[in-house]
N, C-alpha and C positions, 0 to 999 in steps of 0.2 A: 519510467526510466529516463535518467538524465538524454538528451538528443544526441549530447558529444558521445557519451557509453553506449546508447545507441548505432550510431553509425559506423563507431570502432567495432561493432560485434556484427553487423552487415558485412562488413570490410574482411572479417576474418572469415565468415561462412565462404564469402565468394569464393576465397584463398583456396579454402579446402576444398571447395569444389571443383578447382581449376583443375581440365584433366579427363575430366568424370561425367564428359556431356555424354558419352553413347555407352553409357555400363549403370541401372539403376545405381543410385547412390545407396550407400550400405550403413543402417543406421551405425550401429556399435563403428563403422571408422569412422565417420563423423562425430561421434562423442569423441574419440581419441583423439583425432584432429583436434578436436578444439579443447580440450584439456590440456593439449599437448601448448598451443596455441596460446591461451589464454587460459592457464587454469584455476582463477577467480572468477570464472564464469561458472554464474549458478545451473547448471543443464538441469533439468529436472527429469526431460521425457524427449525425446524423438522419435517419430512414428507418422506412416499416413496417416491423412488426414480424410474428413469425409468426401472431400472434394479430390477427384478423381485424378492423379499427377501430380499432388501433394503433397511434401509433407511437414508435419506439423511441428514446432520445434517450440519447447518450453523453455525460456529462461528466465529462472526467478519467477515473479510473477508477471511474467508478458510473458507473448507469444510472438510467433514468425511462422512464414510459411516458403520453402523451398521445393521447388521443381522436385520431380525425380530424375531427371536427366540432368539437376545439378546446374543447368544454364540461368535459372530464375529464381528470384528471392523476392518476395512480397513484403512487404511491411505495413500491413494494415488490419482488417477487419473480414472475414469469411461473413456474406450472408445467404441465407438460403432464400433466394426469390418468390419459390411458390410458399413454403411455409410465412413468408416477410417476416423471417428472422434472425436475429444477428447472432451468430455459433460462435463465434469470437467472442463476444459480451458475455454471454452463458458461461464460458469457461474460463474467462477473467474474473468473474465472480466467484464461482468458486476456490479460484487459487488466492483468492484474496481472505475468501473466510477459511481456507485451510491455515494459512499464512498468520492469522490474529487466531487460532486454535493453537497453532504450534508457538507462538510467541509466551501465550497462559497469560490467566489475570495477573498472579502474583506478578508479571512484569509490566503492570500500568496503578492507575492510582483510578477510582473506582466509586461513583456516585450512584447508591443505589436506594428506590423507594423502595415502602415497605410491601408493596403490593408490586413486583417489576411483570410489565405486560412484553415489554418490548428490550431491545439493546440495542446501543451504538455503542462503535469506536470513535472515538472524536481526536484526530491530530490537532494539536493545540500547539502554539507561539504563545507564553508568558506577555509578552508585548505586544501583541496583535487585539488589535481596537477590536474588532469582531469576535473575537476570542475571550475577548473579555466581557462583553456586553453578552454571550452566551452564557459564559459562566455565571454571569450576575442574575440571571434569571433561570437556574438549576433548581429553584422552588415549583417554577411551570414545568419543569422537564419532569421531574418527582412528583406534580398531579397528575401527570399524563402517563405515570407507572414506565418510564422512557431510563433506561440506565445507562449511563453515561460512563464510558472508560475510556482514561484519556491517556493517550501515548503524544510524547514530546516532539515539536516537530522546529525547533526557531531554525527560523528561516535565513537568521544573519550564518549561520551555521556554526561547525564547531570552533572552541572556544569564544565565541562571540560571548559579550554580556545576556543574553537571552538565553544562550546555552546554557552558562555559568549559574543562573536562578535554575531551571531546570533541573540540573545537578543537584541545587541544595535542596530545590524542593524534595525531591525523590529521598536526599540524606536526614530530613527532616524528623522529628521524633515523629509528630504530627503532618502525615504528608497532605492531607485533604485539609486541614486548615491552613498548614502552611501553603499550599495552592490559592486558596481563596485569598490567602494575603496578599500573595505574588498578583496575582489577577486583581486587586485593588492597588496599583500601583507603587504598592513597600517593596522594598529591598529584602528578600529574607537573608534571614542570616545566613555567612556563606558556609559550607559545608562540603565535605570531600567523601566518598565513599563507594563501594561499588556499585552500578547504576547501568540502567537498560535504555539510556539516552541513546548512543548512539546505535542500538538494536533497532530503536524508534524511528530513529531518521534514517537508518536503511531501508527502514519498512516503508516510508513516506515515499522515497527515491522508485523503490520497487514499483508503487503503486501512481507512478507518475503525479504527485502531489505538486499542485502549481500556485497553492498559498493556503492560507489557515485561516480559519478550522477547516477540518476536510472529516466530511463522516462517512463511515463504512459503518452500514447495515451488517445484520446476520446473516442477512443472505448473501453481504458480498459487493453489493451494489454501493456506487459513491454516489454522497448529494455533495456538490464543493460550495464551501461558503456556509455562513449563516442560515438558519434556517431556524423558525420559530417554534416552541415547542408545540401548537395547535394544527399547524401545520406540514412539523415532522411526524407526528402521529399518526394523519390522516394518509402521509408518504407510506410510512411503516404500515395502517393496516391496509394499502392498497397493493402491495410489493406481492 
């Protein structure tokens, strides 16, 4: 989540809490509150949490944690000490792969060997040196039985030139060759038509994406950056 969307939705929980320090806060008002509030806020769940005076607030795909007395708001990461493990991480990860579930393939563009062992998601920039030098090596990724489904992420944002290829690639008769073109540094031709770009880049925002490529495992889990395919694999079968 962007930091400025982030602090505007801190800002608002506070709001609603103001009031509410000696009366448990009561989940279902707190959704109302903040639909009322801000209702472009993804709420997904409100609810204690494991941690005792908690509770647990899903928006989109992140998390928050709020007092029961409604005086405190956390903005970070639950861990569990004795277990050393991070309970926040666990359940980021799966709202991430429920997230690329509920999005479906037919809204990405989809490189798959013949033998697939493994899957990523790969947020991809047309224009992004990294992103291209991944793609140019999708022959290793396809020995390693690694399948590759990529959702758009240009980072100039929308309507930028980077968008604009995006758009055509997806409009494309041929969208995985036209891909490969686009990522060999051609112009494809331009094209208009309905298109899951900007589903894409909300999903990048959701997932606090802070450049490209950005890969999201099955399970959920993000590598940011480049990563080679001998060395994704050995990522993938160690997860």
């Amino acid at each position: 989540m962007k930091q400025q969307y982030k602090e505007k939705l801190i800002l608002i929980l506070a709001l609603t809490f103001m009031g509410t320090s000696s009366v448990q806060a009561d989940e279902e008002a707190v959704r109302k509150s903040l639909i009322k509030l801000m209702p472009s806020a993804k709420i997904e769940s409100i609810k204690l949490s494991v941690a005792k005076g908690l509770y647990e607030v899903i928006l989109g795909a992140n998390i928050i944690y709020v007092s029961e007395d409604g005086k405190y708001l956390m903005d970070g990461h639950l861990i569990d000490l004795a277990a050393k493990k991070d309970l926040t991480d666990a359940k980021l990860a799966d709202i991430r792969k429920l997230a690329i579930k509920k999005l479906g393939e037919d809204q990405m563009i989809i490189f798959k060997p013949e033998k697939s062992k493994y899957k990523v998601s790969v947020f991809t920039d047309i224009d992004c040196g990294y992103c291209r030098k991944l793609h140019s090596e999708m022959d290793q990724y396809m020995a390693e039985g690694i399948t590759i489904q990529y959702l758009f992420y240009p980072r100039a944002g929308k309507g930028s030139e980077s968008y604009n290829k995006a758009v055509s690639v997806w409009c494309a008769d041929d969208r995985n060759s036209a891909l490969t073109v686009a990522k060999q540094g051609k112009t494809p031709e331009q094209k208009t038509c309905k298109n899951p770009v900007d589903r894409h880049m909300q999903l990048g925002v959701d997932f606090e994406a802070r450049g490209t490529p950005m890969i999201v495992t099955e399970k959920g889990n993000i590598f940011p950056g480049y990563v080679p395919a001998k060395k994704l694999v050995r990522a993938l079968a160690s997860e």
